[in-house]
NUBAVO-351578 format. One record per residue (C-alpha): residue in one letter; x, y, z. Coordinates in steps of 0.2 Angstrom, whole numbers, plus 2048, in hexadecimal, padded with zeros to 3 digits. Each point is the difference from the previous one (the first is absolute). Layout:
AXYZ;...
***
This chain:
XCD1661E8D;X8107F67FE;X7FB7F480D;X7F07FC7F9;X8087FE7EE;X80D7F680C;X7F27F3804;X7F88007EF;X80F7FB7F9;X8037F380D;X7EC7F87FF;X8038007ED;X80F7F8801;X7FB7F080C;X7F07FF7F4;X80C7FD7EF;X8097F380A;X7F27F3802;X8037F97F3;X8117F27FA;X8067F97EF;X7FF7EE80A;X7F67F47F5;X7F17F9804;X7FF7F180C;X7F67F27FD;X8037EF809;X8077F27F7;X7F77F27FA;X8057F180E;X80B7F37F5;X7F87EF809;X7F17F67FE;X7EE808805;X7FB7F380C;X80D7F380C;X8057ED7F8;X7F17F4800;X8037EC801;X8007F280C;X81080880A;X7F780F804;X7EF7FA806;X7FC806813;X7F97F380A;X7FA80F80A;X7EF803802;X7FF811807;X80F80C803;X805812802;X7FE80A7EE;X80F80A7FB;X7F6811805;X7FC7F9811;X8137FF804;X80480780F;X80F7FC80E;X7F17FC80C;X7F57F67F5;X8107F77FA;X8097F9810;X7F57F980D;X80D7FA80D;X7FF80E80B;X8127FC809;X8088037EB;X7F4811800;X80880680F;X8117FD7F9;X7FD80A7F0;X7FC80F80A;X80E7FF808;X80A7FD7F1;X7F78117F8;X80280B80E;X8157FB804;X8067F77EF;X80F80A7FB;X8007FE7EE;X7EF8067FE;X80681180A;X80D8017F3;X7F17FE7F2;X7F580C807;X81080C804;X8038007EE;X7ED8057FD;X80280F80B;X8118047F4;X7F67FF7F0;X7F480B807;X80B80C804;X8078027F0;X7F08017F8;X7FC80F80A;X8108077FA;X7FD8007EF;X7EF804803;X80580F808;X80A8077EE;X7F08037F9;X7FD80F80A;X80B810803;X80B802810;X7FE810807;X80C809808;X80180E80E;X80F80A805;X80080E80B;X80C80E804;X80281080B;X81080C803;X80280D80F;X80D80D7FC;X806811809;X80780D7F3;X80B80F804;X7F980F807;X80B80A7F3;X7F77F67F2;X7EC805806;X7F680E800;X7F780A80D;X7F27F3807;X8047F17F7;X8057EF80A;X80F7F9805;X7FD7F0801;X7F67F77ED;X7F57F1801;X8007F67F0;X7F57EE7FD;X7FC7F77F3;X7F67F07FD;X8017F67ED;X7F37EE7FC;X8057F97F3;X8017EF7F3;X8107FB7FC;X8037F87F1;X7F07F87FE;X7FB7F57F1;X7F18007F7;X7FD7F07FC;X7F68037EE;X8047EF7F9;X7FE7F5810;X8117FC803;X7FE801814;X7EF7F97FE;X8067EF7FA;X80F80180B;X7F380080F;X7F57F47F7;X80F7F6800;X804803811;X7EE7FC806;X8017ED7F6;X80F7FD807;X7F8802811;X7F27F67FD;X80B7F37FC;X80A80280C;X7EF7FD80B;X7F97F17F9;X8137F8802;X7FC804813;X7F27F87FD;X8077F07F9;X80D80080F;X7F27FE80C;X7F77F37F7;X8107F77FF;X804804811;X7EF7F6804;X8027F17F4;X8117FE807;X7FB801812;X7F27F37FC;X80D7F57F7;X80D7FF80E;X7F17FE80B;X7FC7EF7F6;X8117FC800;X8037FF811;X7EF7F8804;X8077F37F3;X80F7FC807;X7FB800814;X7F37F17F6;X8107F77F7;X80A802812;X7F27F7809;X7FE7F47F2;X8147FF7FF;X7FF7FD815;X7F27F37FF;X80C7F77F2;X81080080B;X7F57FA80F;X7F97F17F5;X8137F97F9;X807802813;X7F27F5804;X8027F47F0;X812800804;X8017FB812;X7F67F17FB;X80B7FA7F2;X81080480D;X7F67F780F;X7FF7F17F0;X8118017FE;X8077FF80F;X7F77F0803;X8047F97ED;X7F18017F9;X8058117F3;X8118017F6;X80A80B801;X7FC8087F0;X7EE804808;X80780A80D;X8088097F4;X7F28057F5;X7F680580F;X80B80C804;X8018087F1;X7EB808800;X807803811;X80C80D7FB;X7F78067F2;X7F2804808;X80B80A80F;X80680B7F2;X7F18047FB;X7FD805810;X80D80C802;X7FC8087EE;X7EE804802;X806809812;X80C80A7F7;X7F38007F2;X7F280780F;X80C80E808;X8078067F0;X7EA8027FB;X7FE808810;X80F80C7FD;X7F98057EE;X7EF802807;X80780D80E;X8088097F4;X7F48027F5;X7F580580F;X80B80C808;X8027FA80E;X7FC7EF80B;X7F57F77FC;X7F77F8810;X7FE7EE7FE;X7EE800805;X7FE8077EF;X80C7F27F7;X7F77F07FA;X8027F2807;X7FC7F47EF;X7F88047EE;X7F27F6808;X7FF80F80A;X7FF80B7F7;X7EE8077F7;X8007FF7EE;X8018107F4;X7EE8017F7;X8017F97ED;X80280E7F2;X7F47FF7F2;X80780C7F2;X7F68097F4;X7FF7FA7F0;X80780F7F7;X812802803;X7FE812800;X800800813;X8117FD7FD;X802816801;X8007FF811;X80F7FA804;X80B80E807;X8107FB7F4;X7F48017F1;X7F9813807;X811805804;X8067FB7EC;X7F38097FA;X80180E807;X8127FF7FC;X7FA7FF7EE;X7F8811805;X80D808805;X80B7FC7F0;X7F28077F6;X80181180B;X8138027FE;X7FF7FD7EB;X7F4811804;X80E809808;X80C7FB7F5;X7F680A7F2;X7FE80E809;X8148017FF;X7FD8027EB;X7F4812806;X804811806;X805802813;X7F9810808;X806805810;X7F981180A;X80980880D;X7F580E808;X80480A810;X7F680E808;X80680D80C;X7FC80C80E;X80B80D809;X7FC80D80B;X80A80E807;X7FF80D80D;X80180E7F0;X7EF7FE800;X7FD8127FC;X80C7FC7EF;X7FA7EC7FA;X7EE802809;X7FD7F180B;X80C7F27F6;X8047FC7F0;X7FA7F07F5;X80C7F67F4;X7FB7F27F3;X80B7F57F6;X7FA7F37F3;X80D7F67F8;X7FA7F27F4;X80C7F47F9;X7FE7F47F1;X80B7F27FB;X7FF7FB7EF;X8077F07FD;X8097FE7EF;X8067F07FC;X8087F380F;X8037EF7FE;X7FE7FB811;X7EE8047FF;X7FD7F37F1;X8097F480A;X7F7804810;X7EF8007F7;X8087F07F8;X8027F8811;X7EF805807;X7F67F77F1;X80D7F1802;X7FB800815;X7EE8007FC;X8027EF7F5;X80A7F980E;X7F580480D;X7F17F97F4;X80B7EF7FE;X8027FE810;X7EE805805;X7F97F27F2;X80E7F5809;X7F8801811;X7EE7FC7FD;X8077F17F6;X80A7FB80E;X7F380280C;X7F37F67F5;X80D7F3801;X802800812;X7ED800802;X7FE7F17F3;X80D7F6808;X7F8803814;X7EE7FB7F8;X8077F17F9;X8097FB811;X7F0802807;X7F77F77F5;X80A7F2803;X80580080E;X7F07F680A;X8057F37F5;X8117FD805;X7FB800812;X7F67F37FE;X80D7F67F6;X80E80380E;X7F27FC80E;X7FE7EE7F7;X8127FE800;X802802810;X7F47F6804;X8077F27F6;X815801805;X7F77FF813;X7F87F17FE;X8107FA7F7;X80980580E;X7F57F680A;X8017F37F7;X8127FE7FF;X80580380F;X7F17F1804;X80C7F37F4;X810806808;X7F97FA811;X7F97F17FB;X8127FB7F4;X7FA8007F1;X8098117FB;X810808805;X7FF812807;X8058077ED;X7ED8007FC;X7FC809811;X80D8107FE;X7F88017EE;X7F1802806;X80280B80D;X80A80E7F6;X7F37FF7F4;X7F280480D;X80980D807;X8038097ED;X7EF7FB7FD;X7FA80A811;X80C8107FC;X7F88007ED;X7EF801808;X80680F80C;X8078087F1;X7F07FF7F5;X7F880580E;X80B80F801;X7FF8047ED;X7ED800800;X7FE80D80F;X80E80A7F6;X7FB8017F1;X7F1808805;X80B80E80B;X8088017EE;X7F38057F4;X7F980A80D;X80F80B7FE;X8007FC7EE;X7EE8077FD;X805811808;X7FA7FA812;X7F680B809;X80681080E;
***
Protein backbone atom coordinates (compact mmCIF):
# COMPACT_ATOMS: atom_id res chain seq x y z
CA UNK A 1 0.00 0.00 0.00
CA UNK A 2 2.63 2.57 0.87
CA UNK A 3 4.45 1.98 -2.25
CA UNK A 4 1.72 2.31 -4.42
CA UNK A 5 0.65 5.65 -2.60
CA UNK A 6 4.59 6.17 -3.02
CA UNK A 7 4.15 6.34 -6.78
CA UNK A 8 0.84 8.24 -6.90
CA UNK A 9 2.29 10.73 -5.18
CA UNK A 10 5.25 10.77 -7.37
CA UNK A 11 3.06 10.60 -11.14
CA UNK A 12 1.08 13.37 -9.47
CA UNK A 13 3.79 15.41 -8.73
CA UNK A 14 5.81 15.23 -12.28
CA UNK A 15 2.12 16.13 -13.86
CA UNK A 16 1.79 19.56 -11.71
CA UNK A 17 5.32 20.44 -12.82
CA UNK A 18 4.53 20.84 -16.50
CA UNK A 19 3.74 23.89 -16.41
CA UNK A 20 6.18 27.55 -15.71
CA UNK A 21 5.46 31.13 -14.85
CA UNK A 22 7.76 31.96 -18.20
CA UNK A 23 5.86 34.37 -20.34
CA UNK A 24 4.77 33.63 -23.61
CA UNK A 25 7.40 33.81 -26.56
CA UNK A 26 6.62 35.32 -29.59
CA UNK A 27 9.46 36.26 -32.10
CA UNK A 28 10.23 39.84 -32.57
CA UNK A 29 9.18 41.86 -35.37
CA UNK A 30 12.70 42.18 -37.68
CA UNK A 31 13.80 46.01 -37.32
CA UNK A 32 14.97 46.35 -41.29
CA UNK A 33 13.50 46.89 -44.52
CA UNK A 34 11.14 43.88 -45.97
CA UNK A 35 12.87 43.57 -49.08
CA UNK A 36 17.16 44.31 -49.98
CA UNK A 37 18.11 48.22 -51.43
CA UNK A 38 17.04 48.77 -55.21
CA UNK A 39 19.01 51.34 -57.57
CA UNK A 40 21.48 51.45 -60.13
CA UNK A 41 24.46 50.00 -57.56
CA UNK A 42 22.51 46.97 -56.97
CA UNK A 43 21.46 45.72 -60.47
CA UNK A 44 22.94 42.04 -61.25
CA UNK A 45 24.27 41.91 -64.51
CA UNK A 46 23.76 38.14 -63.94
CA UNK A 47 21.41 36.45 -65.89
CA UNK A 48 20.96 33.21 -64.00
CA UNK A 49 22.60 32.33 -60.58
CA UNK A 50 22.18 30.07 -57.63
CA UNK A 51 19.01 31.18 -55.41
CA UNK A 52 19.56 31.58 -51.68
CA UNK A 53 17.59 28.06 -50.92
CA UNK A 54 19.75 26.37 -53.38
CA UNK A 55 23.06 27.29 -51.36
CA UNK A 56 24.88 24.46 -50.82
CA UNK A 57 29.04 24.08 -50.32
CA UNK A 58 28.91 21.73 -53.44
CA UNK A 59 26.66 23.82 -55.69
CA UNK A 60 28.70 27.00 -54.44
CA UNK A 61 32.50 26.15 -55.10
CA UNK A 62 33.23 24.57 -58.35
CA UNK A 63 37.04 24.43 -58.20
CA UNK A 64 37.37 21.02 -57.08
CA UNK A 65 41.18 21.47 -55.73
CA UNK A 66 39.43 24.57 -53.08
CA UNK A 67 36.51 21.58 -52.33
CA UNK A 68 39.03 19.28 -51.32
CA UNK A 69 40.81 21.79 -49.21
CA UNK A 70 37.58 22.64 -47.25
CA UNK A 71 37.12 19.02 -46.24
CA UNK A 72 40.26 18.99 -45.07
CA UNK A 73 39.79 22.17 -43.31
CA UNK A 74 36.30 20.50 -41.57
CA UNK A 75 37.69 17.21 -40.61
CA UNK A 76 41.42 18.88 -38.81
CA UNK A 77 40.61 22.75 -38.29
CA UNK A 78 41.28 23.11 -34.60
CA UNK A 79 39.05 26.03 -33.77
CA UNK A 80 36.14 24.31 -35.18
CA UNK A 81 36.97 21.19 -32.55
CA UNK A 82 36.99 23.77 -29.88
CA UNK A 83 33.42 24.93 -31.24
CA UNK A 84 31.91 21.74 -31.51
CA UNK A 85 33.74 20.65 -27.95
CA UNK A 86 31.85 23.48 -26.44
CA UNK A 87 28.49 22.06 -28.11
CA UNK A 88 29.16 18.61 -26.36
CA UNK A 89 29.54 21.02 -23.03
CA UNK A 90 26.24 22.61 -23.45
CA UNK A 91 24.67 19.59 -23.90
CA UNK A 92 25.82 18.14 -21.06
CA UNK A 93 24.59 20.62 -18.88
CA UNK A 94 21.38 20.63 -20.41
CA UNK A 95 21.03 17.02 -19.46
CA UNK A 96 21.97 17.99 -15.93
CA UNK A 97 19.32 20.23 -15.26
CA UNK A 98 17.13 18.21 -17.22
CA UNK A 99 17.66 15.42 -14.93
CA UNK A 100 16.32 17.91 -11.58
CA UNK A 101 13.03 17.35 -12.84
CA UNK A 102 12.81 13.81 -11.82
CA UNK A 103 13.58 12.17 -8.41
CA UNK A 104 17.00 10.51 -7.51
CA UNK A 105 16.49 7.19 -6.01
CA UNK A 106 18.49 5.90 -3.75
CA UNK A 107 19.55 2.24 -2.46
CA UNK A 108 21.38 1.35 0.68
CA UNK A 109 21.86 -2.09 1.88
CA UNK A 110 22.91 -3.54 5.25
CA UNK A 111 23.52 -7.01 6.98
CA UNK A 112 25.19 -7.75 10.44
CA UNK A 113 26.49 -11.40 11.58
CA UNK A 114 26.86 -11.51 15.45
CA UNK A 115 27.49 -14.55 18.02
CA UNK A 116 25.80 -13.87 21.46
CA UNK A 117 26.79 -15.60 24.87
CA UNK A 118 25.79 -18.93 25.50
CA UNK A 119 24.82 -17.60 29.14
CA UNK A 120 22.47 -15.07 27.34
CA UNK A 121 20.21 -17.73 25.18
CA UNK A 122 17.83 -20.29 25.79
CA UNK A 123 17.57 -23.92 25.16
CA UNK A 124 17.53 -24.23 21.09
CA UNK A 125 18.04 -20.73 20.14
CA UNK A 126 21.19 -19.76 17.73
CA UNK A 127 24.30 -18.51 18.56
CA UNK A 128 25.16 -16.89 15.76
CA UNK A 129 22.09 -13.87 14.49
CA UNK A 130 21.78 -12.67 10.88
CA UNK A 131 20.43 -9.41 10.45
CA UNK A 132 19.84 -7.43 6.72
CA UNK A 133 18.18 -4.63 5.59
CA UNK A 134 17.66 -2.94 2.39
CA UNK A 135 16.07 1.01 2.33
CA UNK A 136 15.08 2.99 -1.61
CA UNK A 137 14.59 6.12 -1.22
CA UNK A 138 14.24 10.00 -2.66
CA UNK A 139 16.10 12.27 -1.04
CA UNK A 140 15.32 15.62 -0.91
CA UNK A 141 13.36 15.95 -3.94
CA UNK A 142 11.51 18.95 -5.13
CA UNK A 143 8.37 19.17 -6.63
CA UNK A 144 8.53 21.61 -9.07
CA UNK A 145 4.71 23.04 -8.67
CA UNK A 146 5.59 26.51 -10.16
CA UNK A 147 8.13 25.50 -12.97
CA UNK A 148 11.12 26.79 -11.40
CA UNK A 149 13.34 23.71 -12.78
CA UNK A 150 11.34 23.56 -15.91
CA UNK A 151 12.57 27.09 -16.99
CA UNK A 152 15.81 26.37 -15.62
CA UNK A 153 16.09 23.40 -18.16
CA UNK A 154 14.28 25.34 -20.74
CA UNK A 155 17.00 27.64 -20.15
CA UNK A 156 19.47 25.19 -20.35
CA UNK A 157 18.26 23.65 -23.57
CA UNK A 158 18.33 27.50 -25.31
CA UNK A 159 21.40 27.89 -24.32
CA UNK A 160 22.53 24.84 -26.10
CA UNK A 161 20.90 25.34 -29.21
CA UNK A 162 22.79 28.27 -29.30
CA UNK A 163 25.60 27.15 -28.51
CA UNK A 164 24.98 24.80 -31.70
CA UNK A 165 24.15 27.21 -34.17
CA UNK A 166 27.60 29.11 -32.96
CA UNK A 167 29.13 25.75 -34.09
CA UNK A 168 27.45 26.25 -36.95
CA UNK A 169 28.63 29.67 -37.69
CA UNK A 170 32.30 28.52 -36.86
CA UNK A 171 32.04 26.09 -39.81
CA UNK A 172 30.63 28.47 -42.31
CA UNK A 173 33.40 30.84 -41.29
CA UNK A 174 35.81 28.19 -41.36
CA UNK A 175 34.68 27.72 -45.07
CA UNK A 176 34.56 31.41 -46.10
CA UNK A 177 37.91 31.77 -44.68
CA UNK A 178 39.56 28.80 -46.27
CA UNK A 179 38.06 30.02 -49.61
CA UNK A 180 39.32 33.56 -48.92
CA UNK A 181 42.95 32.70 -48.27
CA UNK A 182 42.54 30.26 -51.18
CA UNK A 183 41.99 33.60 -53.35
CA UNK A 184 44.47 35.36 -51.79
CA UNK A 185 47.25 33.19 -52.57
CA UNK A 186 46.10 32.54 -56.13
CA UNK A 187 46.13 36.42 -56.29
CA UNK A 188 49.43 36.93 -55.13
CA UNK A 189 51.27 33.95 -57.10
CA UNK A 190 49.28 36.16 -60.29
CA UNK A 191 50.85 39.78 -58.91
CA UNK A 192 54.35 37.56 -58.34
CA UNK A 193 54.48 36.57 -61.97
CA UNK A 194 53.19 39.89 -62.95
CA UNK A 195 55.86 41.42 -60.42
CA UNK A 196 58.62 38.93 -62.36
CA UNK A 197 57.61 39.65 -65.90
CA UNK A 198 58.00 43.53 -64.77
CA UNK A 199 61.54 43.12 -63.30
CA UNK A 200 62.53 41.04 -66.51
CA UNK A 201 61.07 44.09 -68.86
CA UNK A 202 63.27 47.07 -66.81
CA UNK A 203 66.54 44.68 -66.72
CA UNK A 204 65.88 44.57 -70.46
CA UNK A 205 64.99 48.54 -70.78
CA UNK A 206 67.90 49.17 -68.62
CA UNK A 207 70.73 47.30 -70.31
CA UNK A 208 69.83 49.24 -73.40
CA UNK A 209 70.01 52.63 -71.92
CA UNK A 210 73.43 51.46 -70.15
CA UNK A 211 74.78 49.89 -73.60
CA UNK A 212 73.69 53.89 -74.83
CA UNK A 213 75.53 55.24 -72.27
CA UNK A 214 78.53 53.66 -72.53
CA UNK A 215 78.88 54.76 -76.03
CA UNK A 216 77.48 58.41 -75.24
CA UNK A 217 74.46 58.30 -76.72
CA UNK A 218 72.26 58.34 -72.89
CA UNK A 219 73.06 60.63 -69.96
CA UNK A 220 73.84 59.83 -67.27
CA UNK A 221 70.60 60.86 -65.60
CA UNK A 222 69.08 58.04 -67.96
CA UNK A 223 70.87 55.35 -66.43
CA UNK A 224 69.76 56.49 -63.29
CA UNK A 225 66.02 56.55 -63.98
CA UNK A 226 66.36 53.04 -65.40
CA UNK A 227 67.50 51.79 -62.57
CA UNK A 228 65.07 52.96 -60.35
CA UNK A 229 61.79 50.42 -62.00
CA UNK A 230 64.61 48.12 -61.68
CA UNK A 231 64.71 48.03 -58.15
CA UNK A 232 61.20 48.65 -57.63
CA UNK A 233 60.08 46.07 -59.31
CA UNK A 234 62.81 43.43 -57.34
CA UNK A 235 60.93 44.51 -54.22
CA UNK A 236 58.11 43.64 -55.30
CA UNK A 237 59.29 40.51 -56.04
CA UNK A 238 60.43 39.67 -52.83
CA UNK A 239 57.11 40.84 -51.17
CA UNK A 240 54.62 38.81 -53.06
CA UNK A 241 57.12 35.72 -52.09
CA UNK A 242 56.83 36.51 -48.72
CA UNK A 243 53.23 37.46 -49.46
CA UNK A 244 52.82 33.72 -51.27
CA UNK A 245 54.63 31.57 -48.21
CA UNK A 246 52.97 33.57 -45.50
CA UNK A 247 49.28 32.45 -47.74
CA UNK A 248 50.44 28.97 -47.92
CA UNK A 249 51.30 28.99 -44.16
CA UNK A 250 47.63 30.41 -43.24
CA UNK A 251 46.05 28.01 -45.62
CA UNK A 252 47.88 25.06 -43.78
CA UNK A 253 46.76 26.04 -40.68
CA UNK A 254 43.48 26.56 -41.42
CA UNK A 255 43.65 22.98 -43.13
CA UNK A 256 45.35 21.19 -40.42
CA UNK A 257 47.96 20.08 -41.91
CA UNK A 258 49.86 20.43 -45.34
CA UNK A 259 48.65 21.43 -47.81
CA UNK A 260 50.02 19.52 -51.15
CA UNK A 261 50.91 21.90 -53.72
CA UNK A 262 48.95 20.06 -56.36
CA UNK A 263 45.98 21.37 -54.55
CA UNK A 264 47.35 25.17 -54.47
CA UNK A 265 46.56 27.41 -57.51
CA UNK A 266 48.66 28.31 -59.59
CA UNK A 267 46.90 32.02 -60.62
CA UNK A 268 43.31 33.47 -60.15
CA UNK A 269 42.95 32.59 -63.82
CA UNK A 270 43.25 29.33 -62.56
CA UNK A 271 41.12 29.09 -60.66
CA UNK A 272 37.06 28.15 -61.44
CA UNK A 273 34.75 30.94 -60.50
CA UNK A 274 32.24 30.57 -57.45
CA UNK A 275 28.50 30.51 -59.00
CA UNK A 276 26.75 34.16 -58.72
CA UNK A 277 24.05 34.49 -55.69
CA UNK A 278 20.75 35.71 -56.65
CA UNK A 279 19.10 36.69 -53.15
CA UNK A 280 15.43 36.55 -52.49
CA UNK A 281 13.76 39.49 -52.59
CA UNK A 282 12.45 39.28 -48.88
CA UNK A 283 15.14 39.86 -46.41
CA UNK A 284 13.53 37.41 -44.28
CA UNK A 285 15.99 34.91 -45.49
CA UNK A 286 18.14 36.66 -43.39
CA UNK A 287 16.96 34.08 -40.16
CA UNK A 288 19.18 31.73 -41.38
CA UNK A 289 22.19 32.91 -40.37
CA UNK A 290 23.53 30.95 -37.43
CA UNK A 291 24.47 34.35 -35.38
CA UNK A 292 20.96 35.61 -35.93
CA UNK A 293 19.51 31.70 -34.69
CA UNK A 294 22.04 31.71 -31.91
CA UNK A 295 20.63 35.59 -30.64
CA UNK A 296 17.39 34.24 -30.78
CA UNK A 297 17.49 31.60 -29.00
CA UNK A 298 19.43 33.64 -26.60
CA UNK A 299 16.42 35.86 -26.41
CA UNK A 300 14.67 32.38 -25.50
CA UNK A 301 16.49 31.56 -22.92
CA UNK A 302 16.30 35.04 -21.00
CA UNK A 303 12.52 34.65 -21.24
CA UNK A 304 12.93 31.03 -19.52
CA UNK A 305 15.11 32.30 -16.67
CA UNK A 306 12.55 35.61 -15.91
CA UNK A 307 10.18 32.04 -15.30
CA UNK A 308 12.48 30.77 -12.88
CA UNK A 309 12.87 33.74 -11.17
CA UNK A 310 9.21 33.78 -10.39
CA UNK A 311 8.96 30.68 -9.26
CA UNK A 312 11.49 31.95 -6.43
CA UNK A 313 8.25 34.54 -5.17
CA UNK A 314 6.12 30.52 -4.75
CA UNK A 315 6.28 27.84 -2.11
CA UNK A 316 9.12 25.33 -2.41
CA UNK A 317 8.08 21.75 -1.61
CA UNK A 318 10.68 19.22 -1.18
CA UNK A 319 9.86 15.24 -0.20
CA UNK A 320 12.07 12.97 1.27
CA UNK A 321 10.71 9.37 1.25
CA UNK A 322 12.49 6.08 2.24
CA UNK A 323 11.31 2.62 2.37
CA UNK A 324 12.69 -0.34 4.19
CA UNK A 325 13.15 -4.09 4.63
CA UNK A 326 14.84 -6.23 7.26
CA UNK A 327 14.90 -9.66 7.78
CA UNK A 328 16.03 -11.68 10.59
CA UNK A 329 16.64 -15.19 11.63
CA UNK A 330 13.77 -14.69 14.57
CA UNK A 331 11.65 -15.61 11.92
CA UNK A 332 9.45 -17.41 14.39
CA UNK A 333 9.09 -13.74 16.39
CA UNK A 334 8.88 -10.94 13.25
CA UNK A 335 7.59 -13.57 10.64
CA UNK A 336 9.61 -13.40 7.64
CA UNK A 337 10.97 -9.51 7.72
CA UNK A 338 9.75 -6.40 8.67
CA UNK A 339 8.66 -3.24 6.39
CA UNK A 340 9.43 0.50 7.28
CA UNK A 341 8.03 3.64 5.35
CA UNK A 342 9.04 7.24 5.91
CA UNK A 343 7.42 10.19 4.11
CA UNK A 344 8.84 13.52 4.92
CA UNK A 345 7.54 16.62 3.04
CA UNK A 346 9.05 19.94 3.39
CA UNK A 347 7.64 23.33 2.39
CA UNK A 348 9.46 26.47 2.15
CA UNK A 349 7.63 29.51 2.25
CA UNK A 350 9.22 32.43 1.24
CA UNK A 351 8.50 35.69 3.13
CA UNK A 352 9.97 38.57 1.96
CA UNK A 353 13.77 38.59 0.28
CA UNK A 354 15.14 41.35 -1.62
CA UNK A 355 17.42 39.50 -3.58
CA UNK A 356 14.64 37.81 -5.27
CA UNK A 357 13.09 41.38 -6.52
CA UNK A 358 16.53 42.04 -7.67
CA UNK A 359 17.15 38.74 -9.19
CA UNK A 360 13.68 38.83 -10.85
CA UNK A 361 14.86 42.53 -11.48
CA UNK A 362 17.88 41.21 -13.57
CA UNK A 363 16.14 38.48 -15.58
CA UNK A 364 13.57 41.11 -17.07
CA UNK A 365 16.55 43.51 -17.67
CA UNK A 366 18.66 40.18 -19.47
CA UNK A 367 15.78 39.57 -21.62
CA UNK A 368 15.67 43.40 -22.97
CA UNK A 369 19.39 42.95 -23.51
CA UNK A 370 19.29 40.01 -25.21
CA UNK A 371 16.22 41.47 -27.42
CA UNK A 372 18.62 44.56 -28.23
CA UNK A 373 21.02 42.80 -29.17
CA UNK A 374 19.05 40.22 -31.12
CA UNK A 375 17.32 43.45 -33.26
CA UNK A 376 21.06 44.63 -33.32
CA UNK A 377 22.09 41.48 -35.28
CA UNK A 378 19.69 41.24 -38.07
CA UNK A 379 20.32 44.93 -38.66
CA UNK A 380 23.78 44.22 -38.86
CA UNK A 381 23.38 41.47 -41.02
CA UNK A 382 21.11 43.38 -43.42
CA UNK A 383 23.75 45.76 -43.62
CA UNK A 384 26.50 43.37 -44.52
CA UNK A 385 24.21 41.87 -47.03
CA UNK A 386 23.19 45.34 -48.56
CA UNK A 387 26.79 46.32 -48.67
CA UNK A 388 27.96 42.69 -50.51
CA UNK A 389 25.02 43.18 -53.11
CA UNK A 390 26.03 46.61 -53.82
CA UNK A 391 29.87 45.43 -54.46
CA UNK A 392 28.41 43.04 -56.66
CA UNK A 393 26.34 45.25 -58.51
CA UNK A 394 29.10 47.20 -59.21
CA UNK A 395 31.69 45.58 -59.43
CA UNK A 396 31.43 44.38 -63.60
CA UNK A 397 31.56 47.84 -64.01
CA UNK A 398 34.82 48.72 -62.36
CA UNK A 399 36.58 45.83 -64.29
CA UNK A 400 35.81 47.02 -67.27
CA UNK A 401 36.99 50.54 -66.42
CA UNK A 402 40.41 49.25 -64.83
CA UNK A 403 40.74 46.87 -68.09
CA UNK A 404 40.59 50.18 -70.36
CA UNK A 405 43.07 51.69 -68.19
CA UNK A 406 45.28 49.30 -68.63
CA UNK A 407 44.98 49.13 -71.83
CA UNK A 408 45.57 52.92 -72.26
CA UNK A 409 48.85 53.43 -69.73
CA UNK A 410 50.13 50.27 -72.16
CA UNK A 411 50.01 52.03 -75.18
CA UNK A 412 51.46 55.02 -73.27
CA UNK A 413 54.12 52.99 -72.30
CA UNK A 414 54.70 52.21 -75.76
CA UNK A 415 54.52 55.08 -76.98
CA UNK A 416 56.89 56.73 -74.63
CA UNK A 417 59.46 54.56 -74.63
CA UNK A 418 58.91 54.91 -78.95
CA UNK A 419 59.83 58.97 -78.30
CA UNK A 420 62.64 58.14 -75.98
CA UNK A 421 64.35 56.20 -78.73
CA UNK A 422 63.90 58.24 -81.42
CA UNK A 423 65.06 61.70 -79.07
CA UNK A 424 62.27 63.36 -78.90
CA UNK A 425 61.66 62.71 -75.00
CA UNK A 426 63.85 62.03 -72.21
CA UNK A 427 63.41 58.66 -70.12
CA UNK A 428 61.13 60.86 -67.37
CA UNK A 429 58.00 60.10 -69.54
CA UNK A 430 59.06 56.38 -69.89
CA UNK A 431 59.49 55.47 -65.93
CA UNK A 432 55.93 57.19 -65.72
CA UNK A 433 54.56 55.15 -67.97
CA UNK A 434 55.67 52.14 -66.80
CA UNK A 435 54.66 52.42 -62.96
CA UNK A 436 51.51 53.45 -64.09
CA UNK A 437 50.98 50.16 -66.14
CA UNK A 438 52.35 48.09 -63.62
CA UNK A 439 49.56 49.81 -60.78
CA UNK A 440 47.11 49.73 -63.53
CA UNK A 441 47.90 45.75 -63.89
CA UNK A 442 47.86 44.93 -59.96
CA UNK A 443 44.33 47.11 -59.74
CA UNK A 444 42.94 44.62 -62.43
CA UNK A 445 44.23 41.65 -60.29
CA UNK A 446 42.72 43.28 -57.32
CA UNK A 447 39.22 43.69 -59.05
CA UNK A 448 39.64 40.58 -60.09
CA UNK A 449 40.10 39.34 -56.73
CA UNK A 450 37.25 41.36 -55.22
CA UNK A 451 34.70 40.17 -57.61
CA UNK A 452 35.39 36.30 -56.81
CA UNK A 453 35.36 37.38 -53.20
CA UNK A 454 32.62 38.97 -52.70
CA UNK A 455 30.64 36.26 -53.82
CA UNK A 456 32.56 33.79 -51.14
CA UNK A 457 31.21 36.66 -48.87
CA UNK A 458 27.60 36.82 -49.32
CA UNK A 459 27.71 33.32 -49.52
CA UNK A 460 28.54 33.12 -45.90
CA UNK A 461 26.53 36.25 -45.45
CA UNK A 462 23.13 34.52 -46.59
CA UNK A 463 23.76 31.61 -44.04
CA UNK A 464 25.64 29.49 -46.75
CA UNK A 465 24.76 26.11 -47.19
CA UNK A 466 26.13 22.63 -44.99
Amino acid sequence: MTKRLLMILMGGALALSGCTLAPDYKRPEAPIPAEWPQGEAYRNSAADGLLTTELSRETFFADPQLLKIIELALANNRDLRLAVLNVERARAIYGIQRAEIYPSLNAVGAGSRAQRSADLIGPGDARITEQYSVNLGIAAWEIDLFGRIRSLKDQALEAYLSADETRRGAKLALIAEVARVYLTLAADRENFKLSASTLEAQQTSYSMIEKSYNIGFATKLDLRRAQIPVEIARGDLARYRQLVAQDINALNLLAGETVVEELLPADLSSVTPMQVILPSLSSEVLLRRPDIQAAEHQLKGAYALIGAARATFFPRISLTTTIGTASNELAGLFGSGTDTWSFAPQIAMPIFDPRTWAAYRVSKADREIALTQYEKTIQTAFREVADSLAVQGTIDQQLVAQQGLVEAVTETYRLSDLRYVNGIDNYLGVLDAQRSRFAAEQGLVSLRLAKIANRVRLYTLLGGGE
